[in-house]
C-alpha positions as CSV (number, residue, x, y, z in Angstrom):
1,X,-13.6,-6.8,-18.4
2,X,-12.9,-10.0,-17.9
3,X,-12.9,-13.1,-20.8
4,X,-15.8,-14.7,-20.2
5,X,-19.4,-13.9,-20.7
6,X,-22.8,-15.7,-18.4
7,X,-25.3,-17.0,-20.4
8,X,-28.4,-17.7,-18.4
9,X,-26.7,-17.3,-15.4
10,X,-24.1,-19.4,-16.5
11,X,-20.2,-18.7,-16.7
12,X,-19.3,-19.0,-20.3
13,X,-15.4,-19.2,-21.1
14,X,-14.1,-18.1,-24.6
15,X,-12.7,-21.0,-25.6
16,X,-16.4,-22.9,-24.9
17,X,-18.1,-19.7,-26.5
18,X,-16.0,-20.8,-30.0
19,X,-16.6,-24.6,-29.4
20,X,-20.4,-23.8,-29.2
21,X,-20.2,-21.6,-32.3
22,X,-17.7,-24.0,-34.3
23,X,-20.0,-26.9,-33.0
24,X,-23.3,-25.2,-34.7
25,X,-21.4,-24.0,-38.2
26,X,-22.0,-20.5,-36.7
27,X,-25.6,-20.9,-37.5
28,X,-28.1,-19.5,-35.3
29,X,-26.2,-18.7,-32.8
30,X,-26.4,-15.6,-31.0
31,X,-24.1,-13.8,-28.4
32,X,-25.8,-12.5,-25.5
33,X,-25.3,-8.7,-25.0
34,X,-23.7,-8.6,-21.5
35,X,-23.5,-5.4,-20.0
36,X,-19.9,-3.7,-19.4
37,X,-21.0,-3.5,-15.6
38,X,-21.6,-7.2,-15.2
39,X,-20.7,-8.4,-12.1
40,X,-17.8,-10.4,-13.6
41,X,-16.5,-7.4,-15.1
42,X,-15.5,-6.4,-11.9
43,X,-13.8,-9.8,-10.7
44,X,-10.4,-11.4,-11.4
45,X,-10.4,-13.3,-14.8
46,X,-11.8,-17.0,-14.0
47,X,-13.5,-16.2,-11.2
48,X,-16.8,-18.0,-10.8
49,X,-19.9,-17.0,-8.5
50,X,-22.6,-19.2,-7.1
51,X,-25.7,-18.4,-8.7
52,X,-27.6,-21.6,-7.1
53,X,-28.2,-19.9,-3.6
54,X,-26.7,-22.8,-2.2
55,X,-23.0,-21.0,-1.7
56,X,-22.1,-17.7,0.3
57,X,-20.9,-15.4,-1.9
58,X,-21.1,-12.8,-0.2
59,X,-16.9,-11.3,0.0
60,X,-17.1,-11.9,-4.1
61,X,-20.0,-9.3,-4.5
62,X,-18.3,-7.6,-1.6
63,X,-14.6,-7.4,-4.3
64,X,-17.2,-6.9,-6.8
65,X,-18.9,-3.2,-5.2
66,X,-15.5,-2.2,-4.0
67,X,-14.2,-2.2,-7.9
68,X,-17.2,-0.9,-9.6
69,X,-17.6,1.6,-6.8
70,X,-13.6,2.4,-7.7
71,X,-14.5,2.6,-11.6
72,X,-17.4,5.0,-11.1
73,X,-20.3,2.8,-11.6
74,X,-23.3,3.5,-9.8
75,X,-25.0,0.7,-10.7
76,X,-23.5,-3.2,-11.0
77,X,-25.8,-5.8,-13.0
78,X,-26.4,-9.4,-12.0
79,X,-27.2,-12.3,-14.4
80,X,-30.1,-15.1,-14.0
81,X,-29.4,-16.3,-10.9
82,X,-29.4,-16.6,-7.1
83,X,-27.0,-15.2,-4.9
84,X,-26.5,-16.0,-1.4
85,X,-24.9,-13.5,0.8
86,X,-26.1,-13.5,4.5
87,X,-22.9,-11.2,5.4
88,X,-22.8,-9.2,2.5
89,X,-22.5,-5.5,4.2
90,X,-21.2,-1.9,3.5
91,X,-22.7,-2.2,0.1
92,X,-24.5,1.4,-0.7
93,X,-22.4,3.1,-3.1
94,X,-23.6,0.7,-5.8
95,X,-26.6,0.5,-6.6
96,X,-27.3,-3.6,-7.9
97,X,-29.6,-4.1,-10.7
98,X,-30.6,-7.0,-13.4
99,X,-32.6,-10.1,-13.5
100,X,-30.3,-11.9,-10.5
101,X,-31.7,-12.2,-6.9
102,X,-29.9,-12.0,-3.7
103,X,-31.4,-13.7,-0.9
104,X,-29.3,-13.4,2.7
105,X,-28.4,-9.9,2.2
106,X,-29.6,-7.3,5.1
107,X,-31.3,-4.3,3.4
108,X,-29.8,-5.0,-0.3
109,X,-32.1,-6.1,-2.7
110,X,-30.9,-6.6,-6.4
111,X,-33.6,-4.4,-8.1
112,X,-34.9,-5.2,-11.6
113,X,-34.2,-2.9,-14.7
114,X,-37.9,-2.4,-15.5
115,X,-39.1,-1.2,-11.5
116,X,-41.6,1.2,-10.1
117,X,-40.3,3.8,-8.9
118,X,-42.1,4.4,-5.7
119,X,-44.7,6.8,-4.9
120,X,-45.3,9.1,-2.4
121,X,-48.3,9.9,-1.4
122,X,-49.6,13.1,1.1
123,X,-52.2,11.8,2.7
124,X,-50.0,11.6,6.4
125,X,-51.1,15.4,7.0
126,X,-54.7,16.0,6.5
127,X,-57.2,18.7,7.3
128,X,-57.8,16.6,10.5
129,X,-54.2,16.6,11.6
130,X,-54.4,20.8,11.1
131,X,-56.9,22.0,12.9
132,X,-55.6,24.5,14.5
133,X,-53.1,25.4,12.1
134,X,-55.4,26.1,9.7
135,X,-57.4,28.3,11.8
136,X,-53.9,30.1,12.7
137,X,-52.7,30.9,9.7
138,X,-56.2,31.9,8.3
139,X,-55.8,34.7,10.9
140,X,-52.3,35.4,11.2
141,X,-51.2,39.1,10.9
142,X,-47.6,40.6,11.3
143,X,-48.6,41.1,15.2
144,X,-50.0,37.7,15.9
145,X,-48.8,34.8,12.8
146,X,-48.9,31.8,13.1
147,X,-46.2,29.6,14.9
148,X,-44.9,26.3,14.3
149,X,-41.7,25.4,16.3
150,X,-39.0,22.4,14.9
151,X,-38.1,20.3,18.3
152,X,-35.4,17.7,18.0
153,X,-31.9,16.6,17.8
154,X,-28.9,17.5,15.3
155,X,-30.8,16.8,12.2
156,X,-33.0,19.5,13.0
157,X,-30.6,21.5,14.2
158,X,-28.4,22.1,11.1
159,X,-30.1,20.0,8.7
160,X,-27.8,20.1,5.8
161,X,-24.8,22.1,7.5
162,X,-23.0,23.6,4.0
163,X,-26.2,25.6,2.8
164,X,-28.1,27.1,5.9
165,X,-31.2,27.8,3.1
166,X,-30.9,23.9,2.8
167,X,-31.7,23.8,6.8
168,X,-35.1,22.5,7.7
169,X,-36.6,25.8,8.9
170,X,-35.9,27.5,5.0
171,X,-37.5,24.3,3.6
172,X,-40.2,24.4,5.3
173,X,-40.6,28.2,4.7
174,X,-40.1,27.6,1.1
175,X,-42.9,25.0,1.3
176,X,-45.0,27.1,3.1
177,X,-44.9,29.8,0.9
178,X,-46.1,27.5,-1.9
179,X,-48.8,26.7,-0.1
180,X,-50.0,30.1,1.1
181,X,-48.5,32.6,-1.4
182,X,-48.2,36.3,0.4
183,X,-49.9,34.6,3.7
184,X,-47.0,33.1,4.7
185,X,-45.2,36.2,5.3
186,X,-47.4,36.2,8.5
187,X,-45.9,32.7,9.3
188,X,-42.9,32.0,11.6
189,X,-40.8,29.1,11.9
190,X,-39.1,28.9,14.9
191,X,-35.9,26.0,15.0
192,X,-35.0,24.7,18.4
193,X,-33.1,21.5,17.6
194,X,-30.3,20.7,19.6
195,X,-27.5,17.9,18.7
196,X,-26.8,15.1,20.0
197,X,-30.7,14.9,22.0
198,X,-33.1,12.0,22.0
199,X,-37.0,11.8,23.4
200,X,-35.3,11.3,27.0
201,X,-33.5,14.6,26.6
202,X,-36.6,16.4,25.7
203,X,-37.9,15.2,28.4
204,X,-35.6,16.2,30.8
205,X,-36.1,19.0,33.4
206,X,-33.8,21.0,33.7
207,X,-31.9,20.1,30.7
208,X,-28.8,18.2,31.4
209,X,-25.9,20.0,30.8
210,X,-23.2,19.4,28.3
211,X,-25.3,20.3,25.1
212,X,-25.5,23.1,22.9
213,X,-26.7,26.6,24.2
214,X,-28.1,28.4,21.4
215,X,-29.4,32.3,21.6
216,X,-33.2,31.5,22.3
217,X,-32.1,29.2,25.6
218,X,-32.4,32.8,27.6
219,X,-32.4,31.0,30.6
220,X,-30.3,27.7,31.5
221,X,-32.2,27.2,34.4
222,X,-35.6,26.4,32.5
223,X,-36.6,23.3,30.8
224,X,-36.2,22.8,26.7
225,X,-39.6,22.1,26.6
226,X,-40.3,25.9,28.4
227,X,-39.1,27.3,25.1
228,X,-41.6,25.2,22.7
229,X,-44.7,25.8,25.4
230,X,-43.4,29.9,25.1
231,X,-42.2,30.6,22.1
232,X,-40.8,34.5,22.0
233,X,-42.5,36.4,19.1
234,X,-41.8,39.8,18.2
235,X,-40.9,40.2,22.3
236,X,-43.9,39.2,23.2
237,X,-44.3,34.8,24.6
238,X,-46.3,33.4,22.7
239,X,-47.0,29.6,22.0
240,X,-47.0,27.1,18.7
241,X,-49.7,26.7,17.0
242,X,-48.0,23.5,15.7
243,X,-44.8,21.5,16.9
244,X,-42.9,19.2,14.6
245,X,-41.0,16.8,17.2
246,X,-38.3,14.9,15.2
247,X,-36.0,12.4,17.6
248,X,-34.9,9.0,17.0
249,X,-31.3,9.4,15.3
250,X,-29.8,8.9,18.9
251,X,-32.2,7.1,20.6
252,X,-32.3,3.8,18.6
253,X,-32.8,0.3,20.5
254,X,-32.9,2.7,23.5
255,X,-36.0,4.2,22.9
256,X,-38.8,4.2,25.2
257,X,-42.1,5.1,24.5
258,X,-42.9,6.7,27.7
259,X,-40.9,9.6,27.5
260,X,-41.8,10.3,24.0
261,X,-45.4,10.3,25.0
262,X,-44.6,12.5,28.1
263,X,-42.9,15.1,25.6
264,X,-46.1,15.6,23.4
265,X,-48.3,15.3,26.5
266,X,-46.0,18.3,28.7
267,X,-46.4,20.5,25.1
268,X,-50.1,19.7,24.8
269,X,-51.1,20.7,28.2
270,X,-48.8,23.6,28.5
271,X,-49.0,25.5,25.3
272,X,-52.3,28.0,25.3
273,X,-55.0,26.8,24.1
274,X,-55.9,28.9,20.6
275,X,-59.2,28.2,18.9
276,X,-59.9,26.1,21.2
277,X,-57.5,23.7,19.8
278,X,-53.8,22.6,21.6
279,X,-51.2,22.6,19.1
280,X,-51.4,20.1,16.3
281,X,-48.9,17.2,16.5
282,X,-46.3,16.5,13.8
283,X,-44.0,13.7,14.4
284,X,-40.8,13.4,11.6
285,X,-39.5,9.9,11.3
286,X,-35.9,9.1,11.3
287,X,-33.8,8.1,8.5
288,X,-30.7,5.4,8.6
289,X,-27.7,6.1,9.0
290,X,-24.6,5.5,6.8
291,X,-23.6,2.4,5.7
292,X,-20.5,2.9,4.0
293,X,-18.2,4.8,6.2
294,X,-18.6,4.0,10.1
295,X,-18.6,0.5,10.3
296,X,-20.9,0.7,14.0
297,X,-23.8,2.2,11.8
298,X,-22.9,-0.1,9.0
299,X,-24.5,-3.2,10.9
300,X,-28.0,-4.5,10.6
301,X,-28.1,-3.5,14.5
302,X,-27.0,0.5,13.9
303,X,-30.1,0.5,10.8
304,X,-32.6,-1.3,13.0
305,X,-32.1,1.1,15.6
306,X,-33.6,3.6,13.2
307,X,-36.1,1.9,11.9
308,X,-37.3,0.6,15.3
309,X,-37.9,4.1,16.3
310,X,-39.7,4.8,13.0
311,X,-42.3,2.2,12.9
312,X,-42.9,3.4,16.5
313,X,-43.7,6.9,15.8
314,X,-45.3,6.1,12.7
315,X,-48.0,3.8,14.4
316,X,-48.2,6.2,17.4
317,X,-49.2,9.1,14.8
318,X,-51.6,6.7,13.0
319,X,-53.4,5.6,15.9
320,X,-53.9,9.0,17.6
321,X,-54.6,10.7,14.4
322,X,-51.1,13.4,14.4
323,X,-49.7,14.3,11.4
324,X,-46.7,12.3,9.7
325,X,-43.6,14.1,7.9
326,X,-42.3,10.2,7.2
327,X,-38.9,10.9,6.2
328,X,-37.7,7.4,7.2
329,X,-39.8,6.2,4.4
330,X,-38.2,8.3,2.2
331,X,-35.0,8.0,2.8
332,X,-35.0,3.9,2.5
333,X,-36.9,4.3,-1.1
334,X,-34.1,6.4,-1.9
335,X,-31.2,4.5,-1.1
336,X,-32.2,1.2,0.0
337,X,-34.7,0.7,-2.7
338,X,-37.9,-0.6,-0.5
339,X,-40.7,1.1,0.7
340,X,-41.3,0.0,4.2
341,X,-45.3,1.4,4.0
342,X,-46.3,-0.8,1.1
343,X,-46.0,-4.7,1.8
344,X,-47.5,-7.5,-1.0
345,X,-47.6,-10.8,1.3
346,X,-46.0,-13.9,-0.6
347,X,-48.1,-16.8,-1.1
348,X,-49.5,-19.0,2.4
349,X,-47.0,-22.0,2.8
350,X,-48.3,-24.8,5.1
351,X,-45.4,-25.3,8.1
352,X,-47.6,-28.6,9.1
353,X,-47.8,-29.3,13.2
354,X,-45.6,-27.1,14.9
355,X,-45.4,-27.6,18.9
356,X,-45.1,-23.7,21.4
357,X,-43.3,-21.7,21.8
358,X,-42.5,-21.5,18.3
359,X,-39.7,-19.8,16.4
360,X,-40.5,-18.6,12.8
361,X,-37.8,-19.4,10.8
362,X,-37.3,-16.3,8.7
363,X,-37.0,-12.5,10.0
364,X,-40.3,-10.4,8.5
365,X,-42.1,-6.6,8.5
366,X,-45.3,-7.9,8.4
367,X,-47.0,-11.3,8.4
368,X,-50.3,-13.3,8.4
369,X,-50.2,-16.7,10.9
370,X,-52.8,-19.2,10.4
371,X,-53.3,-21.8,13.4
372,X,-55.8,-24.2,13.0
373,X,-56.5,-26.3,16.6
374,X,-57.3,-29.9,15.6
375,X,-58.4,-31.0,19.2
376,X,-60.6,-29.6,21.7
377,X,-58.9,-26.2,22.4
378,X,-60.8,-25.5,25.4
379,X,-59.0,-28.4,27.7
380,X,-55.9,-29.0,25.6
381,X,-54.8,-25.1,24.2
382,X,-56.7,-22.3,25.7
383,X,-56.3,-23.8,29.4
384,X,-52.9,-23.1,28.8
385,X,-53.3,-19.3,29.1
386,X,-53.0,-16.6,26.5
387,X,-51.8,-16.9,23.0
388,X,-48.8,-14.1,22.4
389,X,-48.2,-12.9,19.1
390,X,-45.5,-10.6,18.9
391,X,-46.0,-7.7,17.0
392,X,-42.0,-6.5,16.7
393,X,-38.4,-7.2,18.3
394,X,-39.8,-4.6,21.1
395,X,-39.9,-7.0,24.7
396,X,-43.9,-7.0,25.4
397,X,-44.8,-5.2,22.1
398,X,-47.5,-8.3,21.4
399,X,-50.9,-8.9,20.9
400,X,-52.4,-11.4,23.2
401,X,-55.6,-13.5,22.5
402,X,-57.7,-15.8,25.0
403,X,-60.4,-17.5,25.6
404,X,-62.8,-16.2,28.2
405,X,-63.6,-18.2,31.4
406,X,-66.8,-17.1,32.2
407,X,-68.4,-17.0,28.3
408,X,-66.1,-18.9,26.1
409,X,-65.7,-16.0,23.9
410,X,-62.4,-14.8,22.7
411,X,-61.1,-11.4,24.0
412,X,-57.8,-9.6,22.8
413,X,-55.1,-7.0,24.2
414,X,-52.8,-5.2,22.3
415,X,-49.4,-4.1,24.6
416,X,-46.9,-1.4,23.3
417,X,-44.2,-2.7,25.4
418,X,-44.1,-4.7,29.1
419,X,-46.9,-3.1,31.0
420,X,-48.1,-0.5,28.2
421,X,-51.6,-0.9,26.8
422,X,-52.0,-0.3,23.0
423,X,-55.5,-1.5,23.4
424,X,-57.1,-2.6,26.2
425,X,-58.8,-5.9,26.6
426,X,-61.9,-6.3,24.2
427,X,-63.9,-9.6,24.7
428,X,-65.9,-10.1,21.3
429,X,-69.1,-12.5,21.2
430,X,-67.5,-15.2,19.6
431,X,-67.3,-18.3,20.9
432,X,-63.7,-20.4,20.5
433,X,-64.1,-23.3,22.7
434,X,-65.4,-25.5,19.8
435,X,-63.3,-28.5,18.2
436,X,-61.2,-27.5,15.2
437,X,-61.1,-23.5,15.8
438,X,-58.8,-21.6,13.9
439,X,-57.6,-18.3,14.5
440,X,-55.5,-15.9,12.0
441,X,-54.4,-12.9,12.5
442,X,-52.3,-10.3,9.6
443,X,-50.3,-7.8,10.9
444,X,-49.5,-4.8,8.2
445,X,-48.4,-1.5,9.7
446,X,-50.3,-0.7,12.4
447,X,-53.1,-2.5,11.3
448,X,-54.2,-5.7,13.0
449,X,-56.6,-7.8,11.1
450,X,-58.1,-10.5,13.7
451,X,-60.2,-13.5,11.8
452,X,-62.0,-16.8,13.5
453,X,-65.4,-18.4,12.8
454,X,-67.8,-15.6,12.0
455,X,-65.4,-12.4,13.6
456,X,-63.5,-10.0,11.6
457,X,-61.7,-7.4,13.7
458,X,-59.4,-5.1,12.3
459,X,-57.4,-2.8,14.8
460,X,-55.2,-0.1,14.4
461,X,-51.9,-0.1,17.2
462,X,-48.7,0.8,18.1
463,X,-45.6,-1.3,16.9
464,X,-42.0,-0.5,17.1
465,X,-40.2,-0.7,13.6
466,X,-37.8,-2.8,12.0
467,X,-37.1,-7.1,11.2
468,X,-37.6,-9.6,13.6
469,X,-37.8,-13.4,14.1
470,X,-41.7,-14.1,16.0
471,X,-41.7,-16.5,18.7
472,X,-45.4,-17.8,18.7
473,X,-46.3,-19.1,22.7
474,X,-49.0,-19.3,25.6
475,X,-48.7,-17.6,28.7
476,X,-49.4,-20.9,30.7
477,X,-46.8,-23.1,29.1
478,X,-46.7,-25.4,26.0
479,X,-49.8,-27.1,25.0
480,X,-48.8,-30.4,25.1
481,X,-51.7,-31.8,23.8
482,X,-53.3,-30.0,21.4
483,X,-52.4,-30.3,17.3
484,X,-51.6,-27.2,15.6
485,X,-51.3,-26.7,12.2
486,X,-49.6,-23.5,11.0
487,X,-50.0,-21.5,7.7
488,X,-47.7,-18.5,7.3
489,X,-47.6,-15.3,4.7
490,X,-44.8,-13.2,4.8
491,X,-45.1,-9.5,4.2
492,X,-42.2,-8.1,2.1
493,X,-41.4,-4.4,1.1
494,X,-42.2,-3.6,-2.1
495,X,-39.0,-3.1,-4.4
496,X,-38.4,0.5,-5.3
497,X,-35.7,2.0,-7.6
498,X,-33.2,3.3,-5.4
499,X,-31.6,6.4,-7.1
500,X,-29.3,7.9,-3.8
501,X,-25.9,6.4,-3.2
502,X,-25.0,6.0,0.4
503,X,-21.6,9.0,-0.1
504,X,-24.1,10.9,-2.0
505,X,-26.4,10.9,0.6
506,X,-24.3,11.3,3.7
507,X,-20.6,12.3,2.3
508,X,-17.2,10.8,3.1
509,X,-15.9,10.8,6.6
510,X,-12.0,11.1,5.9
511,X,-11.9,9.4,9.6
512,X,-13.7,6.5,8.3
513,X,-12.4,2.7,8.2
514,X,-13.2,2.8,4.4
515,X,-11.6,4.6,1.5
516,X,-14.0,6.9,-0.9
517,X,-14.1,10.2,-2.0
518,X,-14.5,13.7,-0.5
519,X,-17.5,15.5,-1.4
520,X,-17.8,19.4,-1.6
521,X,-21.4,19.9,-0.1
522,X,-20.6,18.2,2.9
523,X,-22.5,15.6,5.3
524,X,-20.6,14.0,7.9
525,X,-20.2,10.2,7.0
526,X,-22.1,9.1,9.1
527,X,-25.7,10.3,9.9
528,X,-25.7,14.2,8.5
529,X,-27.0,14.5,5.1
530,X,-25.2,16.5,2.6
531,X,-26.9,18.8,0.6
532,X,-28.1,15.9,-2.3
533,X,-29.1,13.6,0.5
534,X,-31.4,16.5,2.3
535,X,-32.9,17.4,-0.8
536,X,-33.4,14.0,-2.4
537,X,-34.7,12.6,1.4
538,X,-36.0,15.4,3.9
539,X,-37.3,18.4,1.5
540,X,-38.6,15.3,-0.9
541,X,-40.9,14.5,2.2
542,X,-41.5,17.9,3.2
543,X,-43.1,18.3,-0.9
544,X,-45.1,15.7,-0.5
545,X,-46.3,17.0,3.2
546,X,-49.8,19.0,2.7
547,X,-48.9,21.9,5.3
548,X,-52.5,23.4,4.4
């Protein structure tokens, strides 16, 4: 440990530490009881750290992780301060903890010592998102059980690839059996993941070549999806009587929509109708990759990419009432220490006149935008066009509000992407071509909360996931004489206690561009959980999953 001690935030030498003490007589004077992780502990002798905010610090706390990651510390404590560190990265095999706050850093928060430690809750799979799953395994026998059928890509596959009773088929089972006691002997769980896949893949017909062939592909020549719609069950095809679909590890900022929606739509209308019912829809969300050992996934680009996929699927199963196995949330309380699902919105700051299009200055989740048109908005804003409120870095993912032509009245659209209704146009019966309107509209989840003169609309949509600067504008062009006043709230994850270091969660790739250490239940550095990290991540969300 270094010779010098931080007193309310403040670097404290020895030598002043005596002066202060000889200075007072040595009465009432107390020595602050710095922990042996301190972040100084960690740093050459001397060395002082910007706790203003005003300095990047960011390669000190870097030197700082790297040593107390080399010591064994899990955790590394900060004093009062701030701590700027815009590119601070590879950080997750230390967890950082104390009274300090980082601002800058991508996806690190420092996390105080007395912290909730997140909840989860099961209210993503209801009775309503098992209708015909209920019905199935009320009557399932040895002959005729109920089916439910794993589709999607290499964490599906092998789930955690030491343990095959750590695979997400056997945790599943396990689960089920919990639920069900002797019933769900009459319960099969059929796993047709294949690596390396995304949505696209799935969608593909004929598969294209190149991928794993596993012993229920009977036939090369058929579809994947053949095998989900025809499930063969004790040599007799059958079909599902629920599909979980888990892609997105592969598909990232690639992702489109469409062919994710084509998937469920092709399993939907092929699988037999049973009860009446089509198979009930599950949709896993994906986790983030590592951030320690591959530097490609280490960037806030290669975590987006997952979470951008997420916060698509997650909407898309909220709005069309599916059921949600939302192991993206999981996995970022676990390691990253927010909860993505449970914003508090800071306090509304006044940004005073802004001119369109405007660029918000910070990167947010979620947010609440307050305009308030001081002149008459009729000739001077809304003649301009629409108003476009991006709802996510997704081009065309936006909500767009205008003023009617023919009543005055304002009427809103809600677009998944370019050219893809969330919702389609709704004109409301209130008016907006008065002087000094104001609109504002919050945007939490898929929830859209709409608010001017006497309207209150709240809608549920589609958004993809993931941070991202909004750019407010008008279809037409930039009103160039209207005043607009803008109030903004941001929407900020609530802190979590983290409790999953990033090697714990996916192992040490020995091909990696980092050193570390070796683990014996294996993962693959990159974006295959060990044994811990499908335990503590995937079967933690599979627990709190109501399967009946």
């Amino acid at each position: 440990m270094s010779d010098s001690l931080s007193v309310n935030g403040q670097l404290m030498t020895m030598d002043r530490l005596i002066a202060t003490i000889q200075k007072y007589g040595g009465k009432n004077v107390s020595i602050p009881q710095v922990p042996p992780n301190n972040l100084y502990a960690f740093l050459p002798t001397g060395t002082l750290v910007d706790n203003t905010g005003s300095t990047d610090v960011s390669a000190l706390i870097k030197t700082a992780h790297d040593a107390a990651q080399a010591a064994g510390w899990r955790t590394m404590w900060f004093p009062v301060g701030t701590y700027y560190a815009p590119t601070l990265a590879a950080v997750g095999n230390v967890i950082f903890v104390g009274p300090g706050v980082l601002k800058g850093a991508y996806r690190k928060p420092i996390i105080p010592e007395a912290i909730y430690p997140g909840e989860l809750t099961n209210n993503d799979m209801m009775p309503i998102h098992r209708k015909r799953w209920d019905q199935a395994v009320g009557a399932a026998t040895k002959t005729q059980p109920a089916i439910l059928v794993l589709i999607g890509d290499s964490t599906t596959e092998i789930g955690a690839p030491i343990d095959y009773a750590e695979s997400q088929r056997n945790t599943i089972l396990r689960r089920l059996r919990e639920t069900y006691g002797p019933q769900a002997d009459n319960i099969v769980v059929l796993n047709y993941g294949i690596g390396g896949t995304t949505w696209a893949t799935a969608n593909a017909d004929p598969m294209p070549p190149g991928f794993n062939v596993h012993p229920w592909q009977t036939d090369l020549t058929k579809p994947w999806l053949y095998y989900v719609i025809n499930p063969l069950v004790n040599g007799v095809l059958s079909s599902p009587d629920a599909v979980i679909y888990n892609f997105g590890q592969n598909d990232t900022s690639n992702f489109d929509l469409t062919q994710m929606q084509s998937v469920i739509a092709k399993v939907t209308a092929g699988a037999a109708q049973r009860f009446g019912l089509p198979p009930d829809v599950w949709i896993q969300t994906p986790y983030a990759p590592s951030v320690m050992c591959n530097l490609a996934q280490a960037t806030q680009a290669g975590q987006e990419g997952r979470d951008f996929v997420a916060g698509y699927e997650r909407t898309y199963a909220q709005r069309y009432g599916y059921g949600l196995i939302d192991v993206g949330r999981v996995a970022a309380m676990a390691r990253d220490g927010f909860d993505i699902r449970n914003t508090r919105f800071t306090q509304t700051v006044p940004l005073g006149t802004v001119t369109f299009p405007f660029t918000y200055p910070n990167t947010l989740y979620d947010f609440d935008f307050n305009l308030q048109v001081t002149s008459n908005p009729i000739t001077t804003f809304w003649n301009n066009g629409m108003l476009q409120v991006p709802l996510s870095s997704k081009v065309g993912n936006v909500l767009l509000l205008e003023c009617d032509s023919a009543t005055g009245f304002l009427a809103y659209t809600v677009y998944a992407a370019t050219g893809i209704l969330s919702v389609a146009r709704v004109l409301t019966a209130q008016p907006v071509n008065f002087t000094n309107v104001y609109i504002d509209v919050s945007v939490s989840g898929s929830q859209i909360s709409i608010r001017t003169g006497t309207l209150e609309v709240d809608i549920t949509v589609e958004r993809h996931g993931g941070q991202f600067i909004p750019v407010l504008s008008m279809t037409g062009g930039v009103p160039s004489s209207a005043t607009i006043q803008l109030s903004a709230a941001e929407g900020i994850p609530l802190v979590v206690g983290p409790f999953l270091l990033d090697v714990e969660q996916f192992g040490y790739n020995p091909g990696g561009s980092i050193s570390g250490i070796l683990l014996p239940d294996g993962g693959n550095g990159i974006n295959h959980q060990t044994d811990k990290g499908f335990k503590l991540v995937t079967a933690r969300a599979y627990n709190a999953t109501k399967f009946g």
